[in-house]
N, C-alpha and C positions, 0 to 999 in steps of 0.2 A: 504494500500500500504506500501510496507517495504522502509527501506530507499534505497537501494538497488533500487526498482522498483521505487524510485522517481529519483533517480539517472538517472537511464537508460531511461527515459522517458523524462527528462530535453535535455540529452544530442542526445538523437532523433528529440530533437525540433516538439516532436508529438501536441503539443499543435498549433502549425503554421496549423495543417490539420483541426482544430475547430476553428467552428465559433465565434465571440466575445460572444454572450449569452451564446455555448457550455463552450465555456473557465473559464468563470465569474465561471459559477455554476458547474463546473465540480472543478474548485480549491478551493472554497467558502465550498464545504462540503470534501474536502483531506484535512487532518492535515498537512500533508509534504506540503513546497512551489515548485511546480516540475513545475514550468516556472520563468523565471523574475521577480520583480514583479510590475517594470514598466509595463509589458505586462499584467498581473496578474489585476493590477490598470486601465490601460486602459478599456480592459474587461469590468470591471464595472462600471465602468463610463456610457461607450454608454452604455451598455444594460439597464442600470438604465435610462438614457436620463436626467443625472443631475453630475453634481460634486460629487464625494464620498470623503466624505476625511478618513484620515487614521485611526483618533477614532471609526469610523461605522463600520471597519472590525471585532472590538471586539462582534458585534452583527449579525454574518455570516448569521444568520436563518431570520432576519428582512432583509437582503437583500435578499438572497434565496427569502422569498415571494415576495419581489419587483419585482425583475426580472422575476419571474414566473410568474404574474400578465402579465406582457407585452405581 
């Protein structure tokens, strides 16, 4: 995604149409942050069904398989 298409994607608020799991794992593998990331954070929280704190995001793919496991 360019920055451009994060941009225009942010400010569609397209992410409010996906589900908290679609959210998690749809931002979790985009390099651009294209929602909040309060919203971002939430996401993975529930989808994981655990607190995520902010160092775990440095390891995108061990949650990727978390959440996919669910």
């Amino acid at each position: 995604m360019t920055k451009e298409d994060a941009i225009a994607f942010y400010e569609a608020k397209k992410w409010e149409q996906m589900t908290l799991k679609e959210r998690a794992l749809f931002q979790l593998k985009e390099p651009r942050l294209c929602m909040p990331f309060t919203d971002f954070h939430e996401a993975v929280g529930k989808s994981c069904g655990r607190p995520v704190y902010a160092h775990e995001f440095a390891n995108a793919a061990a949650l990727i398989a978390e959440i996919e496991k669910k």
